[in-house]
N, C-alpha and C positions, 0 to 999 in steps of 0.2 A: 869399352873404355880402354882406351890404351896407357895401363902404368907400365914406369919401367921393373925390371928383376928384382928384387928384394932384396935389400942390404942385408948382409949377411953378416953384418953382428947384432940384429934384432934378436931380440931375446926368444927363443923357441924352446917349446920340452914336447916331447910324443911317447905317448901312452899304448898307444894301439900296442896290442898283443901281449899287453902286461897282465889282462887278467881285471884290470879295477881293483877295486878295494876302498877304503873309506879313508881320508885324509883328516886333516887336526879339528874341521870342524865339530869335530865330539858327537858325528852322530850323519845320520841316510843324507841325501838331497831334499831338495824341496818337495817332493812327494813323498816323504817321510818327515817329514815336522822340520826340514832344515831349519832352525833359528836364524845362522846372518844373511846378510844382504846377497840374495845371488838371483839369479834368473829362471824367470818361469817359462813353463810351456812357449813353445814359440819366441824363444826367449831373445832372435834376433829383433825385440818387441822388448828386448833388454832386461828390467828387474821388476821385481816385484819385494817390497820393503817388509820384509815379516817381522824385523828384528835385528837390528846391527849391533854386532859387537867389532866398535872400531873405534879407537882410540881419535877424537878431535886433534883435526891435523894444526888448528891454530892459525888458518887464513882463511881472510876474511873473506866468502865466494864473492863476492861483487869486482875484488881488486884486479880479477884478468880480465873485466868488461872495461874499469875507471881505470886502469894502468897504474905503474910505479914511481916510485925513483929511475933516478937516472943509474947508468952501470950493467954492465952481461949479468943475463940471470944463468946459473948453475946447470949443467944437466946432468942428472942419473941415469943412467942407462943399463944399470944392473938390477935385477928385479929378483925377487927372493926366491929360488927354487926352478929357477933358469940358468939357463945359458943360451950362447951366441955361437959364429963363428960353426966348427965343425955339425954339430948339433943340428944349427937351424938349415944350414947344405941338406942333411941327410931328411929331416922332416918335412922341407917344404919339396923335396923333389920326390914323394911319395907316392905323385898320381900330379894330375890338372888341378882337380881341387884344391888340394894344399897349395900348392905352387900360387892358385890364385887369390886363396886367403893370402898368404904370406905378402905378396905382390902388395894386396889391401891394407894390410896391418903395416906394412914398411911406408905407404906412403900418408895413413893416419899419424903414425908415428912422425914422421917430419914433418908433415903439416902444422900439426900441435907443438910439438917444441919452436915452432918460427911462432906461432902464433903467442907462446907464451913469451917468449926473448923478446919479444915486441913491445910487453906490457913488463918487461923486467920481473917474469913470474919464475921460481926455479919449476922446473921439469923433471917429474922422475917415470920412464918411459915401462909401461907394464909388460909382461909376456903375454905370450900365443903358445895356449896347451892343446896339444893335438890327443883327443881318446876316441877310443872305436867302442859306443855302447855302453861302456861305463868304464868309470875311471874314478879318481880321487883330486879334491881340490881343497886349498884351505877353507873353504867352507861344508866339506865333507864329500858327501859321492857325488861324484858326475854320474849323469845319467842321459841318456840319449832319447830320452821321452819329455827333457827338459828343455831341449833345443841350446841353442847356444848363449850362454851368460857370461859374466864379470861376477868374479869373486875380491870383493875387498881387501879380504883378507891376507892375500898372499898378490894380490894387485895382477890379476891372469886372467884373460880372457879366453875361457873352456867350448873347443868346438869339436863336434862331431860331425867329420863332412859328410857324413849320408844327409844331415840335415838340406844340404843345395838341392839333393835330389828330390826331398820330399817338397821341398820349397817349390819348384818347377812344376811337380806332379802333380801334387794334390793340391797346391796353392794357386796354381796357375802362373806364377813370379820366374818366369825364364828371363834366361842372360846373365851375361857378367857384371852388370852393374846391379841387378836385384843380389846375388852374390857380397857384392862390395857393400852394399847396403846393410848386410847385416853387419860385416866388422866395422866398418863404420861407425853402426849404433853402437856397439858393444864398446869400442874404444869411449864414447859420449859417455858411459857411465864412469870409466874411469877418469873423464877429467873433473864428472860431478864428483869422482871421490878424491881429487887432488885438491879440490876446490871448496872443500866441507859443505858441499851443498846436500850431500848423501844424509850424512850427520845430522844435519839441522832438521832435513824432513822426519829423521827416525827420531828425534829428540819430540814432534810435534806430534808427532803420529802417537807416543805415549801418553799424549794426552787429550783424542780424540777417539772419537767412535770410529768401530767397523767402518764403515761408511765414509768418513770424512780420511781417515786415513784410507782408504781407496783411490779416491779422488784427489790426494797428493802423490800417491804414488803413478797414477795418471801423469800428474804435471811435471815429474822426472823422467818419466820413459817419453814423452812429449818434447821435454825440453832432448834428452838425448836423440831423437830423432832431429830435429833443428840443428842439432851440431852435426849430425852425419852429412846434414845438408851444405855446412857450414867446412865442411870438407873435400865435398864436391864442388862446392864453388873456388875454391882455393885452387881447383885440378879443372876448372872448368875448360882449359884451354885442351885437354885429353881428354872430353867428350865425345861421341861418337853420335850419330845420328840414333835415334829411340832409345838413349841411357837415360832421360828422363824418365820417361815412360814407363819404363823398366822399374822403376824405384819407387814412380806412383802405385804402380802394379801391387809389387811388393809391398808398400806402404797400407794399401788399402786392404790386400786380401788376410792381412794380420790383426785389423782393425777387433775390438774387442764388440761390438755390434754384430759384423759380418761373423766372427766365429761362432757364436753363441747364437745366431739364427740360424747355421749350418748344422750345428751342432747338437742343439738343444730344442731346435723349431721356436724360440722365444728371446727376448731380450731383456736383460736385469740391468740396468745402469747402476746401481749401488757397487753393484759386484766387480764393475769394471776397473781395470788396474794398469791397463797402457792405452786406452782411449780409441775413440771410434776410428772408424774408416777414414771420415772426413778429416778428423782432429791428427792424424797423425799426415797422412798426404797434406795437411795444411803449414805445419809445424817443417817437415820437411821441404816443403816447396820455398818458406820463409828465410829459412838456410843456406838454399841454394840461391834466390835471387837476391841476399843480401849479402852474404859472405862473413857476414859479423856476429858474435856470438855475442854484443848486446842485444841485440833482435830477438836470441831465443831467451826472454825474459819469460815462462808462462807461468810464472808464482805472481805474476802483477794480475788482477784481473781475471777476465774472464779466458779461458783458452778453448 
């Protein structure tokens, strides 16, 4: 996929060499009881909803599908515990990797703000935190066994580029656009939390079983795949020949079926928390040939 350089006032922070340490989230990652909203295992498969604490943003998620009033919507572009400019120079030019996330996240980034100026939605643009192995996030430790996630909290999407290689290696997901694919996703959960849609399911999920609060947190890492789609249709015209493929690739070898028969030699659907092989290359591929992000509706129905 050929994007251009990375705007260089996108919001970047890097970690790498600080050593990690534990950030405001009050406590380890997700493999230590993280309580808020952040990303699981293979987390370019995005989140997994164990417990938000996030204040209701107070928009209604339907109003960026049904549109606004008339008038420019607003844009933020300063994100809390970021910066731009010198910063994001120095982190994105740290290796190919960075440079390539960076590339990803600068063109998610302006994708989504045209997309919400469209619908007269304000925009406020999150960061790209770069750690090597562990680190700290406002939902507490980054960890590199957690793959790459969105933390709400401090509105930062946490990546650790050995993840692209594991992704290639052991996933089988080569290329630059299986790459792109994960910031992508990852940015999708940030506009489910611009959009209170993150909220709503952690409000529901309180009052449902194990099991059915599984099965919504499905239909948000689902619907975030649909918007990574929904993003690449937007760039479709900087497609390259087998970038689809590339992303079904990626799509499918994350799928919560495929892991847990590799894994485990068995399958649990109860337990499943970002959806199958199928459900996710389906959700993705919807994305991409429709370009619209009323299409990723997967709270209606069956998904």
């Amino acid at each position: 996929m050929r994007l251009d350089d990375y705007d260089p006032n996108i919001n970047v922070g890097d970690q790498r060499g600080e050593g990690g340490g534990f950030g405001g989230g009050g406590g380890g990652g997700l493999l230590f009881g993280l309580l808020p909203l952040i990303g699981s295992r293979f987390g370019c498969g995005g989140i997994v909803v164990v417990l938000i604490i996030l204040a209701v943003l107070g928009m209604n998620p339907l109003s960026l599908i049904n549109g606004g009033g008339q008038g420019s919507a607003p844009v933020t572009r300063t994100a809390p515990g970021s910066s731009g400019g010198s910063e994001a120079a120095t982190a994105c030019r740290v290796d190919a990797e960075s440079k390539a996330a960076c590339n990803a996240f600068s063109s998610a980034e302006h994708t989504w703000e045209a997309i919400f100026a469209k619908s007269n939605q304000p925009f406020q643009a999150p960061s790209l935190q770069f750690y090597g192995g562990s680190g700290r996030s406002g939902c507490g430790a980054a960890q590199a066994a957690m793959g790459p996630f969105y933390c709400p909290t401090d509105r930062g999407v946490y990546l650790d580029t050995s993840f692209f290689n594991e992704l290639a290696t052991k996933f089988g997901a080569k290329g630059d656009f299986a790459q792109y694919y994960v910031i992508a996703h990852e940015f999708g959960h940030h506009i489910q939390n611009l959009l209170g849609t993150s909220t709503q399911v952690q409000q529901a999920q309180a009052r449902s079983s194990e099991a059915e609060g599984n099965a919504m947190s499905v239909r948000l890492e689902l619907q975030a795949d649909c918007y990574a789609g929904v993003w690449a249709a937007a760039n479709r015209d900087r497609l390259d020949p087998g970038d689809i493929e590339e992303g079904m690739t990626a799509a499918r070898a994350i799928g919560d079926d495929t892991l847990q028969r590799e894994g485990q030699g068995r399958v649990v659907p109860d337990s499943f928390t970002h959806g199958t092989s199928a459900q996710r290359m389906k959700w993705l591929r919807i994305g991409m040939e429709t370009g619209d992000p009323a299409k990723c509706d997967t709270f209606s129905g069956a998904y």
